[in-house]
C-alpha positions as CSV (number, residue, x, y, z in Angstrom):
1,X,42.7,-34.8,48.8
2,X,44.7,-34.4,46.0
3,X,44.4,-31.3,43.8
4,X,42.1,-31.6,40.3
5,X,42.8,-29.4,37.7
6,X,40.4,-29.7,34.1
7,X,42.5,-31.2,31.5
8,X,45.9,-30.8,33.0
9,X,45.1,-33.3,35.4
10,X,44.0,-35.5,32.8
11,X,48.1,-36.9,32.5
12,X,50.6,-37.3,35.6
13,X,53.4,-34.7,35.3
14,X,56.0,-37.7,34.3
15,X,53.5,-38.5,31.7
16,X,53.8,-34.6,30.2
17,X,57.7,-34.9,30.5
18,X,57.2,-38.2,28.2
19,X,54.7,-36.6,25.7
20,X,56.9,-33.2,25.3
21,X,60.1,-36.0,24.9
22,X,58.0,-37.8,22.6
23,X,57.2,-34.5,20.6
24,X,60.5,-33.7,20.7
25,X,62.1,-36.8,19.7
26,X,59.6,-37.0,16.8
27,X,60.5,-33.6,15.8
28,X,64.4,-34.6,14.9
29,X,63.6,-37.6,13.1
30,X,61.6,-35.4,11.2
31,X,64.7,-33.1,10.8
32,X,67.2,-35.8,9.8
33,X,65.1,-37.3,7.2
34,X,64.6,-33.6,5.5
35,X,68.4,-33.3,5.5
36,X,68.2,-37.1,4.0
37,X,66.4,-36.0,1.2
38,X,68.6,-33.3,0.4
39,X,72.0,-34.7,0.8
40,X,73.2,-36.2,-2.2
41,X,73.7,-39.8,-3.0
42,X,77.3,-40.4,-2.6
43,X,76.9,-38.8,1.2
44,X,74.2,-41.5,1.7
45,X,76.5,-44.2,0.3
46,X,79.4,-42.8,2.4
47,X,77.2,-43.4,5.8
48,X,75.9,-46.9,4.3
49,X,79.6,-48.0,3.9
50,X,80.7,-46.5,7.2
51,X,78.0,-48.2,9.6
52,X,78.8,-51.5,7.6
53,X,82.7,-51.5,8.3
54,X,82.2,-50.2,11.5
55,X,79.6,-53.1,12.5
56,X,82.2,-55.8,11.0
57,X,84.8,-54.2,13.0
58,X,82.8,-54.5,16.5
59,X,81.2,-57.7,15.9
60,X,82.5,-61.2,16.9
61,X,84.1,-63.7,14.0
62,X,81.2,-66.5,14.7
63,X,78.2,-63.8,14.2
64,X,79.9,-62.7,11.4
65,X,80.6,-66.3,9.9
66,X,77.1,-66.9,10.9
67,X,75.6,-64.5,8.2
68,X,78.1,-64.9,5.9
69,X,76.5,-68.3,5.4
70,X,73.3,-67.6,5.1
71,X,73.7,-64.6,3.1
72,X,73.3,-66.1,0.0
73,X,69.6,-66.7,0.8
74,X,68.6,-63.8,3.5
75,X,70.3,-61.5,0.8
76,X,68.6,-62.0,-1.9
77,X,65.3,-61.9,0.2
78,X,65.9,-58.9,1.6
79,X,67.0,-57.5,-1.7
80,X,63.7,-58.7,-3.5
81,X,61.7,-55.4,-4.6
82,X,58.3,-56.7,-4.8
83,X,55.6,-59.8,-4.2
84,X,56.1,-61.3,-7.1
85,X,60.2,-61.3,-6.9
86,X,59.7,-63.4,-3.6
87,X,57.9,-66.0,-5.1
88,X,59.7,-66.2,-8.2
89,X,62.9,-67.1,-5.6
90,X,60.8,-70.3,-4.6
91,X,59.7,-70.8,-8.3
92,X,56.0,-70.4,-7.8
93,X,53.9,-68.5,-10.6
94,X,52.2,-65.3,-9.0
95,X,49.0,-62.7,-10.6
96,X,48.2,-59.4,-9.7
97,X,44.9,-58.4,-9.4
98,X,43.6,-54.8,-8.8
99,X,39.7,-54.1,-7.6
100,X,38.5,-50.7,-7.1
101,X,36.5,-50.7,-3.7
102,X,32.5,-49.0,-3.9
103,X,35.0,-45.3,-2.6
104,X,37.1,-45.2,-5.2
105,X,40.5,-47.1,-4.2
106,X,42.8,-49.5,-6.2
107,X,43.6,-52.2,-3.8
108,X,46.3,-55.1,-5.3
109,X,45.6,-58.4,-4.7
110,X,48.1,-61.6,-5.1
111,X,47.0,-64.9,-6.6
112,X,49.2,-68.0,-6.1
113,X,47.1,-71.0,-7.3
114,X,49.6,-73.2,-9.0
115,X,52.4,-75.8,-7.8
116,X,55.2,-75.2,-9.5
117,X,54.8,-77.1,-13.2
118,X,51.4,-76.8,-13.3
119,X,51.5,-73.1,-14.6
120,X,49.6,-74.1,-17.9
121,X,46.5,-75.6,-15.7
122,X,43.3,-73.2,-15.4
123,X,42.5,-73.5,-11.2
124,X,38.7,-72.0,-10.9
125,X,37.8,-70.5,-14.4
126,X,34.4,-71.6,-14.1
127,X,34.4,-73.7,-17.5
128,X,33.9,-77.2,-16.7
129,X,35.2,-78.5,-19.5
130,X,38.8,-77.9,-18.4
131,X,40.8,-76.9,-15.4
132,X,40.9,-77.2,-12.1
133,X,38.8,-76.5,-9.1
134,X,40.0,-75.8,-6.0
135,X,38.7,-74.0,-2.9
136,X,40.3,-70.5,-2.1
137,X,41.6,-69.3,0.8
138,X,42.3,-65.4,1.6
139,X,45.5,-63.9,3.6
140,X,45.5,-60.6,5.0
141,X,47.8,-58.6,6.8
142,X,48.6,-56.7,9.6
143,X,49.3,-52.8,10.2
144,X,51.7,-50.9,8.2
145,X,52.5,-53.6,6.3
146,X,51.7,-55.4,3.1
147,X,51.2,-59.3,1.1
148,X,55.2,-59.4,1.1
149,X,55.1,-60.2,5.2
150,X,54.0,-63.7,4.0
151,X,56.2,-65.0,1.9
152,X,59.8,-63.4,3.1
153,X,60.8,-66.5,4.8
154,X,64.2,-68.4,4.2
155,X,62.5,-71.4,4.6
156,X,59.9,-72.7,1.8
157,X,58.5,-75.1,4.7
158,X,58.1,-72.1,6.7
159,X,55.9,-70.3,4.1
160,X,52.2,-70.6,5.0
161,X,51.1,-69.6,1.6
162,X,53.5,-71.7,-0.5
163,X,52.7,-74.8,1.6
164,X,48.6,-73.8,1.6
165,X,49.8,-74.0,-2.7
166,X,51.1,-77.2,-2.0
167,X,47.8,-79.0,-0.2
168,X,45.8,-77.6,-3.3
169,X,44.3,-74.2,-2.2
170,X,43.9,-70.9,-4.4
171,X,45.5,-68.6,-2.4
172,X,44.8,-64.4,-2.2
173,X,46.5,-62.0,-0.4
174,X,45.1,-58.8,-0.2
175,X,46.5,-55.1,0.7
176,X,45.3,-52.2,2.8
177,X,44.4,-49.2,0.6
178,X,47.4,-46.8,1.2
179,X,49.9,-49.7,1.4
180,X,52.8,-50.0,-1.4
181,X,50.5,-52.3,-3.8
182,X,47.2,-50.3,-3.0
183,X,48.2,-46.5,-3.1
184,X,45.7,-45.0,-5.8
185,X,42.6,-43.8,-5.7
186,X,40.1,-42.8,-8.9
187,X,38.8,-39.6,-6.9
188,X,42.0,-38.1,-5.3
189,X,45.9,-38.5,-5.4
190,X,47.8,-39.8,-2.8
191,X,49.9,-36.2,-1.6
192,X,46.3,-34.6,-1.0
193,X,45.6,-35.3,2.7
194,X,41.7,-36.3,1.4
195,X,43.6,-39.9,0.2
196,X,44.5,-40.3,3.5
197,X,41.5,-39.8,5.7
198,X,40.8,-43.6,6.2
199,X,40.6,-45.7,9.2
200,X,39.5,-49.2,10.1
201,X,36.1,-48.3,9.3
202,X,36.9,-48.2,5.6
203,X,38.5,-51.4,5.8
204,X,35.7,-52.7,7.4
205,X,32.9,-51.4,5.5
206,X,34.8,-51.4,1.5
207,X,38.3,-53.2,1.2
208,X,37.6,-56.5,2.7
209,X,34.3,-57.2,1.5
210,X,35.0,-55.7,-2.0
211,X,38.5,-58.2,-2.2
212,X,36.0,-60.8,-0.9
213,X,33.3,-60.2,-3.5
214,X,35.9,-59.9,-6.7
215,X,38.3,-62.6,-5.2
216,X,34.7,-65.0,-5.5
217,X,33.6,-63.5,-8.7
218,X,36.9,-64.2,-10.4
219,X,36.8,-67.7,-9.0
220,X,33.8,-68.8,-9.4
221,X,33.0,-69.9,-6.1
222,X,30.6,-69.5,-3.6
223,X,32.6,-68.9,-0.3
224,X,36.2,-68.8,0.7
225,X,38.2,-69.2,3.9
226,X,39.9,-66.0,5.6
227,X,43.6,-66.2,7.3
228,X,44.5,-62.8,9.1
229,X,47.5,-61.7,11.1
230,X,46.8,-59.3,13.7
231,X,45.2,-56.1,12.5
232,X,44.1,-58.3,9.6
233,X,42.5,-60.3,12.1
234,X,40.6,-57.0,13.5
235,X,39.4,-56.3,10.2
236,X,38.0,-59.4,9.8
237,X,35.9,-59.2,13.2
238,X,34.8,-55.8,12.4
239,X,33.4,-56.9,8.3
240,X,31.9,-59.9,9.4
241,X,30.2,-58.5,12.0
242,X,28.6,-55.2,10.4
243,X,27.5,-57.6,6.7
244,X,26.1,-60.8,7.6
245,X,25.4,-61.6,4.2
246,X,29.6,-61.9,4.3
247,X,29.4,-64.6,6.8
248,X,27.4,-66.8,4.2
249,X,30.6,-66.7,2.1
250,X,33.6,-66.8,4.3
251,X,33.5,-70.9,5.7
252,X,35.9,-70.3,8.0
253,X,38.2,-67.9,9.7
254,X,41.5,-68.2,11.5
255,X,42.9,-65.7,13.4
256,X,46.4,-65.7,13.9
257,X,47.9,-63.0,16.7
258,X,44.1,-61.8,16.7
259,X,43.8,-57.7,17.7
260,X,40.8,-56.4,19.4
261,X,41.1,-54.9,22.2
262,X,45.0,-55.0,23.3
263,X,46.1,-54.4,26.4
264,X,48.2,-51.2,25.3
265,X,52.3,-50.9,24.8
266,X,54.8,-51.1,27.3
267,X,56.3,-47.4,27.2
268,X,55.3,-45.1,29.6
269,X,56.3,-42.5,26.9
270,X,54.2,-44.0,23.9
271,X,51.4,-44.7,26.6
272,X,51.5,-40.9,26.9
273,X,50.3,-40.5,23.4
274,X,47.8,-43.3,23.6
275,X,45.8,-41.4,26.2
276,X,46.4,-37.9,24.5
277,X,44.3,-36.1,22.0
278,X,43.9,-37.0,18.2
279,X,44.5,-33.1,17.9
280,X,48.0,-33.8,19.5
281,X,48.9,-37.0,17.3
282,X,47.4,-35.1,14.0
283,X,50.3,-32.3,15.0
284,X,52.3,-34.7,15.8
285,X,52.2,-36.9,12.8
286,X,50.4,-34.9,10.3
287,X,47.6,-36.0,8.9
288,X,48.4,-38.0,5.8
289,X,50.9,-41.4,6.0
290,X,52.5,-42.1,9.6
291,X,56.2,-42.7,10.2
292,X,57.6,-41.9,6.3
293,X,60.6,-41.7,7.5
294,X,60.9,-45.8,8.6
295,X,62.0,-46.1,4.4
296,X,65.1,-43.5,5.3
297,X,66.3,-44.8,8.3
298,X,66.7,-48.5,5.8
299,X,68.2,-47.1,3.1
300,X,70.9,-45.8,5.0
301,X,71.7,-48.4,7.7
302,X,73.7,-51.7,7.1
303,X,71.3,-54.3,7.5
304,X,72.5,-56.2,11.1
305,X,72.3,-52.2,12.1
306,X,68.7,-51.9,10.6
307,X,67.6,-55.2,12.4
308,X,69.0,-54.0,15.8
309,X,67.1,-50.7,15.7
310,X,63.5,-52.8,14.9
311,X,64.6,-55.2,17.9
312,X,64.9,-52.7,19.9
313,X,62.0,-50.4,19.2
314,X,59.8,-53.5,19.3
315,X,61.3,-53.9,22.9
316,X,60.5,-50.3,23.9
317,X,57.4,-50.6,22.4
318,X,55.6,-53.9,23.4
319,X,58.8,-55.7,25.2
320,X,59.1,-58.5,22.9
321,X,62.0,-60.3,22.9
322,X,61.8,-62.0,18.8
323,X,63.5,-64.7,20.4
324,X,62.1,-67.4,18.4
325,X,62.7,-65.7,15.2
326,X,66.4,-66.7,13.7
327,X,68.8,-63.6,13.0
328,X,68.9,-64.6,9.2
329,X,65.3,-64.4,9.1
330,X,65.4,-61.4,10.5
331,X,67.6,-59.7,7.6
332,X,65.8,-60.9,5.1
333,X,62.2,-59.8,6.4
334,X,62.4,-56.8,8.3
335,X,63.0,-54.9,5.1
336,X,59.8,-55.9,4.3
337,X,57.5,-55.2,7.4
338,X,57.3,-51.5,7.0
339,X,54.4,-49.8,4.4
340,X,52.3,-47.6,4.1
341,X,49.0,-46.6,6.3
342,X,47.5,-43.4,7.6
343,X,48.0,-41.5,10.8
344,X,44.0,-41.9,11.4
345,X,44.2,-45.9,11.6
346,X,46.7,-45.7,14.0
347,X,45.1,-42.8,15.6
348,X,42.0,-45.6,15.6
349,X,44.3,-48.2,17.7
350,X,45.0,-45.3,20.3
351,X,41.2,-44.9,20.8
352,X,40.1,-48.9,20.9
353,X,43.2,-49.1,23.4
354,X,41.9,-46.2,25.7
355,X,38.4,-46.9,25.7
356,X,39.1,-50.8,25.6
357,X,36.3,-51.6,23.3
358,X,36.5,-52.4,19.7
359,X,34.7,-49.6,18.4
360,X,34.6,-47.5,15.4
361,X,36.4,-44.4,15.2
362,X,35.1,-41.3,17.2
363,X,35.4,-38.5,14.6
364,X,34.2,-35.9,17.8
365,X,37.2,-35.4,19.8
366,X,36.6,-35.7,23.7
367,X,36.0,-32.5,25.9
368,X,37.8,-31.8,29.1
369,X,35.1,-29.6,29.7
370,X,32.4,-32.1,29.2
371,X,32.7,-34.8,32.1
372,X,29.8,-36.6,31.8
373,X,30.2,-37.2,27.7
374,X,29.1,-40.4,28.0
375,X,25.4,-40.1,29.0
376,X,24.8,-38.3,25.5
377,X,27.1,-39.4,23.2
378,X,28.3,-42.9,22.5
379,X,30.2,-44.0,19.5
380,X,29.1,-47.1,18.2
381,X,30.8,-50.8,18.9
382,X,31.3,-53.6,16.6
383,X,28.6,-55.9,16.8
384,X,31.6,-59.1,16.9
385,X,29.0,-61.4,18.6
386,X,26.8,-61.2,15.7
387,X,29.4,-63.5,13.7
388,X,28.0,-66.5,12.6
389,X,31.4,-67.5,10.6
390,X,33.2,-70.3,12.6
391,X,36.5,-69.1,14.5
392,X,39.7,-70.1,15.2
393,X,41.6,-68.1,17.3
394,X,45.5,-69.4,17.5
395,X,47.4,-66.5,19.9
396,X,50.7,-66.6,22.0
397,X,50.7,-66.9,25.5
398,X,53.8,-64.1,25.8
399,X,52.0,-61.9,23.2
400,X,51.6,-58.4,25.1
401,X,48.7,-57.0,22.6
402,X,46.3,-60.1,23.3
403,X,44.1,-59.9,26.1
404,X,42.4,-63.6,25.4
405,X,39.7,-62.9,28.4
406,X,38.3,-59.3,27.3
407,X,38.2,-60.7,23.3
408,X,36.4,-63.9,24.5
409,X,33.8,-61.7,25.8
410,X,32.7,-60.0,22.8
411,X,33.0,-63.3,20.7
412,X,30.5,-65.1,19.6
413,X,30.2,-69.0,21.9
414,X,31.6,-70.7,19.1
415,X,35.3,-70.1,18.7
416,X,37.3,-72.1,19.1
417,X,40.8,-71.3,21.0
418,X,44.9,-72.5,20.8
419,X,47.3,-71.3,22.7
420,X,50.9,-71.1,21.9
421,X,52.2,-70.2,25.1
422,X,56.2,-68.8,24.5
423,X,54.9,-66.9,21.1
424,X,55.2,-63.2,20.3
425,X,53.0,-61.4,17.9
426,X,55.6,-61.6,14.6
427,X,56.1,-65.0,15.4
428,X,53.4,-66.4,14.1
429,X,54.7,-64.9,10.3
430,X,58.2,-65.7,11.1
431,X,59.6,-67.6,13.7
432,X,61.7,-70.6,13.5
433,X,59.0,-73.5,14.8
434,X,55.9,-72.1,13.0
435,X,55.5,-74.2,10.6
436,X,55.4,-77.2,13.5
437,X,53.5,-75.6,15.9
438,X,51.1,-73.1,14.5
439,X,50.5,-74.3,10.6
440,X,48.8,-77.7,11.9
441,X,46.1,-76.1,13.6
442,X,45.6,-73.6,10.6
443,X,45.3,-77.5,8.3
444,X,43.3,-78.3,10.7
445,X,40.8,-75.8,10.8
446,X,40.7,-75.7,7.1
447,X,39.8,-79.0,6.6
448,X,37.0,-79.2,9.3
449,X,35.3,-76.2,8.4
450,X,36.1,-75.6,4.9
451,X,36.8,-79.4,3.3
452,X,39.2,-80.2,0.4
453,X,37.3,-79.3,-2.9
454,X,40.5,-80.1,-5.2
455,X,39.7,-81.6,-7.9
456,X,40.0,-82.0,-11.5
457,X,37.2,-80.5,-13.6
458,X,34.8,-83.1,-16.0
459,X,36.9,-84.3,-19.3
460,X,39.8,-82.8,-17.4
461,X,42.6,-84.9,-15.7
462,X,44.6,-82.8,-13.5
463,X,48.3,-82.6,-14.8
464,X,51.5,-82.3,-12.6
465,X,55.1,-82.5,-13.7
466,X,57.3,-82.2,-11.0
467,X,60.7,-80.6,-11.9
468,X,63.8,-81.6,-10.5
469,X,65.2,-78.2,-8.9
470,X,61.5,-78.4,-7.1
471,X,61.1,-76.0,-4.5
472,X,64.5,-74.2,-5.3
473,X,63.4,-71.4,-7.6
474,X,66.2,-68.7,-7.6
475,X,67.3,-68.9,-4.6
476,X,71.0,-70.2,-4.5
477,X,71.5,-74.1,-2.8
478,X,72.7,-73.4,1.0
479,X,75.1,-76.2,0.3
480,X,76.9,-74.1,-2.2
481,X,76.9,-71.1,0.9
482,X,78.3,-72.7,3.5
483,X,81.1,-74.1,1.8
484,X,82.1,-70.7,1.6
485,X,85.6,-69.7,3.6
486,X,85.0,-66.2,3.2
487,X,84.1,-64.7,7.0
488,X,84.0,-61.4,5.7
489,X,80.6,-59.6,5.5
490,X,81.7,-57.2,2.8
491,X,83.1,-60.1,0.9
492,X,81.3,-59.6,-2.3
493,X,80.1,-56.3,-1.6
494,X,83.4,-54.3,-1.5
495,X,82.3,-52.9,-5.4
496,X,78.7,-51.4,-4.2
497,X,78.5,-47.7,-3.3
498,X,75.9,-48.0,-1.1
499,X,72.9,-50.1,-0.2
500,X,72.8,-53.1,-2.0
501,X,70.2,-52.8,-5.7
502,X,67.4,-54.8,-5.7
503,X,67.8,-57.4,-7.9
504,X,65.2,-59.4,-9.8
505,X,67.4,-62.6,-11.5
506,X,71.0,-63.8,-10.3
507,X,73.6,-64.4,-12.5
508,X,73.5,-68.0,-12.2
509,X,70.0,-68.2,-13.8
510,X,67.9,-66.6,-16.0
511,X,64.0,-65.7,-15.6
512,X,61.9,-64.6,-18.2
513,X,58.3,-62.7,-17.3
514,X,55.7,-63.0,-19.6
515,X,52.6,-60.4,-18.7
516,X,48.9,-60.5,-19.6
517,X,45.9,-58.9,-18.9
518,X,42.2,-59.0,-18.8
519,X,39.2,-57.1,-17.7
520,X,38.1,-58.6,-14.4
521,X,34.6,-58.0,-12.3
522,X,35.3,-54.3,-10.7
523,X,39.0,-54.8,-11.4
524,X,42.1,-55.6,-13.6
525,X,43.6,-58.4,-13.4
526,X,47.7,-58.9,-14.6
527,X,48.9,-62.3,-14.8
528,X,52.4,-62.5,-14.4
529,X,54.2,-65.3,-15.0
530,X,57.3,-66.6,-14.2
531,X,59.6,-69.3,-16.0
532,X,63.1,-70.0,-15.2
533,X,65.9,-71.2,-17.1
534,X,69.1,-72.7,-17.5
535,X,70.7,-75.0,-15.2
536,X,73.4,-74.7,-12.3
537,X,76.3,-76.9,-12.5
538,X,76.9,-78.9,-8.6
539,X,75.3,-82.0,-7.1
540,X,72.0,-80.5,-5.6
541,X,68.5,-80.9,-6.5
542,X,67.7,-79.6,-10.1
543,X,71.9,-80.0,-10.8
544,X,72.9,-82.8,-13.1
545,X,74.6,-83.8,-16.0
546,X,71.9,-83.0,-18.8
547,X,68.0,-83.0,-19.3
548,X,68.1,-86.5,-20.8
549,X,70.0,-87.7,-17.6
550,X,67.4,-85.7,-15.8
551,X,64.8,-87.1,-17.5
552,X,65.3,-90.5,-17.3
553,X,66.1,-90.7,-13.8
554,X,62.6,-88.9,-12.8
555,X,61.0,-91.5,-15.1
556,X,62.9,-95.1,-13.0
557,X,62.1,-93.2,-9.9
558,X,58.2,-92.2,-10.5
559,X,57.9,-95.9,-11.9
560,X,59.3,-97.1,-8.6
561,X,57.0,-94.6,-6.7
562,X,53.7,-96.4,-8.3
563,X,55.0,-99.6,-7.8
564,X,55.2,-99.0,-4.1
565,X,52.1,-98.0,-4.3
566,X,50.1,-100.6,-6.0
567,X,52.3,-103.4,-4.1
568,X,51.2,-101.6,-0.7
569,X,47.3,-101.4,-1.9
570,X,47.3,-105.3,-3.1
571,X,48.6,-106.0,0.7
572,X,45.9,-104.0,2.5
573,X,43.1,-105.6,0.6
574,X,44.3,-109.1,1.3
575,X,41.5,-110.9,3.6
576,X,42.8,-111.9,6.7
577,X,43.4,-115.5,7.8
578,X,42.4,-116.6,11.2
């Protein structure tokens, strides 16, 4: 019989070797980032330049070509500094919104609600006299990350939010308080250790509904439908289920890479941590924002570098393989999947993965002492099979934090599952086939449950002009980059110092931001909008000899369009002869 000893026999010796590695390790990333901090710019532009030649130098001539041509577009990406940068790339016109939640946080919210050239239309302003109505559908997140994860692709076709812009929906992505666009409070700063005592029981109980409820006061509409990526899939299951006045107002909800109970990590070491103490992760981590440091290791890597280290900590971590997501597209959006959250959310994770129930979090820490805790204590569970809200689930079958069987279980009879079996959990934002194999059954789910309500308002005919360069935005023509010779990396890049500025025009083209506000329900809203300039000399879209030219073209070929049309119509109405 073996040996048991209270609380030391609570982890196998191998798994205090991996916690004390863990600490340790943790410990001189802590270091180097202090010595970050204090060493002065030209040393940090020293190591930037030094990683970069030395990667050049050990990589191969066709990975090297390989970026060069598609650096042009994963570049400036990569490069953008915030939300509304990225979609000005594509050309689409972007708000921001801030609504205070019932604790006192400033939460940023996105609003894409117009195709491009239909800027000047009002979509939902409640005045039937003029605008547009058109039903709305709300994007959330995952963990430490923010709105940008959605719209960072290289591909507009790949972009679920531009192309749910595109079928006719008002868009809204929201923010985690604590995040980059959400990291204010009315009561407390964000250095006092207060700002940071949050877990997913705020989210649950203030940021989702409160986005909800000002997303639908500002719209004038009566529900909305609710996309989440994997914790912002968990946050959903936990509001909905805890207000079920919510469910009245949300008509459907999708679930992509859903989190609820996962099945854990694949290191031994971070497993360590998983079943360890809060008291040892809150010295561990401190108790305000986790991992700071992921913004150091970024600015002073070269980018191919920067992706290599995420690939392979995402390995350690959960063994994925990001196989199905393209190397470009991994330079331009892994600079944006890192942000802001608090020690105790993750802290949150570590308990639900324990335990293996979606619960809320358990402020009493357990006792070694106290074996049979249990019989007198039990922290309460989200009541998930109280959702009345229909569900779509759409997970990947090689996704190592979904256990499909356990979350069926706690799910209410009526959701509805999709499997994509090779998929891994960033897929689903990024990879190279999503927008063939996961956006149809977020269509279709949106157009069972929630319906097309696009239309234009009474004494109001809805107005489109399509520009030529549609769809191009900022973003330079790939025909123009891979006509390049240049199979240098630093071609281009020789003059910069260090990491490459964030730019928020290109030389090329010229944008000009107009900004408004107004006094919105519980909130602020800034309307930014974006209108571009100038044209590009080539042979691509948008590119021709002069607006007249440009002009009269669109004209022959939308009068060909109609007649198409029209001739296609008077054939199907024909009556057939027997």
């Amino acid at each position: 019989m073996a040996l048991h000893i209270p609380f030391l026999s609570r982890l196998h010796i191998r798994e205090y070797i991996a916690l004390i590695l863990s600490i340790c390790l943790i410990g001189l990333e802590s270091f180097i980032a202090v010595i970050t901090l204090a060493l002065p710019t030209p040393i940090i532009n020293f190591c930037y330049r030094l990683t970069r030649r030395l990667f050049n130098h050990l990589s191969s001539p066709s990975s090297k070509r390989s970026r060069q041509k598609k650096k042009g577009v994963w570049s400036s990406i990569a490069n953008a500094s915030d939300f509304i940068e990225l979609c000005e790339l594509y050309g689409y016109y972007c708000e921001e919104h801030v609504v205070q939640t019932g604790d006192g946080y400033l939460l940023g919210l996105h609003r894409l609600g117009w195709r491009q050239g239909e800027e000047h239309v009002r979509v939902n302003c409640g005045d039937r006299a003029q605008g547009v109505k058109k039903k709305v559908v709300y994007l959330h997140h995952g963990l430490m990350m923010n709105s940008e994860v959605w719209v960072c692709l290289t591909d507009r076709e790949r972009c679920l939010p531009f192309e749910l812009v595109e079928r006719g929906y008002d868009v809204w992505l929201g923010n985690n308080r604590g995040n980059k666009y959400s990291k204010k409070s009315v009561h407390t700063p964000p250095t006092a250790s207060s700002f940071w005592n949050f877990s997913m029981d705020q989210f649950a109980f203030h940021d989702i509904p409160d986005s909800i409820a000002y997303i639908l006061e500002t719209t004038h509409q009566k529900s909305l439908s609710y996309i989440g990526f994997s914790q912002g899939t968990a946050q959903a299951f936990a509001t909905l289920s805890i207000h079920p006045a919510l469910n009245e107002k949300v008509d459907v909800f999708i679930a992509l890479a859903p989190a609820m109970s996962p099945k854990g990590v694949a290191s031994s070491i971070v497993d360590s941590f998983v079943k360890a103490s809060p008291d040892i992760l809150y010295l561990t981590f401190g108790r305000k924002t986790i991992l700071p440091s992921a913004t150091m290791w970024q600015s002073i890597l070269y980018p191919p570098i920067f992706v290599r280290f995420i690939d392979t900590s995402l390995r350690f971590l959960f063994n994925w393989t990001a196989v199905n997501i393209s190397p470009h597209q991994k330079l331009a959006a892994y600079p944006h999947l890192y942000s802001y959250t608090s020690t105790k959310s993750v802290v949150h994770w570590f308990q639900i993965i324990r335990n293996g129930t979606f619960q809320m979090y358990d402020d009493e820490a357990p006792n070694p002492i106290t074996s049979n805790r249990s019989k007198y204590y039990k922290v309460a569970k989200f009541p998930t099979r109280n959702i009345k809200t229909p569900i779509v689930l759409v997970y990947g079958g090689s996704d190592s934090l979904v256990d499909i069987n356990v979350m069926l279980k706690e799910l209410p009879r009526h959701t509805v599952v999709k499997e994509i079996p090779h998929y891994e959990h960033l897929d689903f934002l990024w990879a190279q086939s999503v927008n063939t194999l996961v956006f149809p059954h977020v269509f279709k789910a949106l157009e069972e449950y929630a319906g097309s309500d696009t239309r234009p308002l009474e004494g109001q005919k809805e107005r489109r002009w399509r520009s030529p360069g549609r769809y191009g935005g900022l973003l330079p023509e790939s025909s123009r980059l891979s006509g390049s010779n240049n199979d240098d990396d630093d071609a281009g890049d020789e003059s910069a110092t260090g990491p490459p500025r964030r730019r928020s025009s290109f030389d090329s083209q010229r944008s000009v931001k107009s900004l408004t506000g107004r006094f919105g329900a519980k909130g602020i809203t800034l309307g930014v909008g974006k209108a571009v300039s100038g044209v590009v000399d080539g042979h691509g879209r948008g590119e021709g000899s002069g607006p007249g030219n440009d002009r009269e073209r669109l004209l022959e070929e939308d009068s060909k369009r109609r007649k198409s049309v029209l001739r296609k119509k008077r054939e199907s109405e024909l009556p057939v002869v027997s």
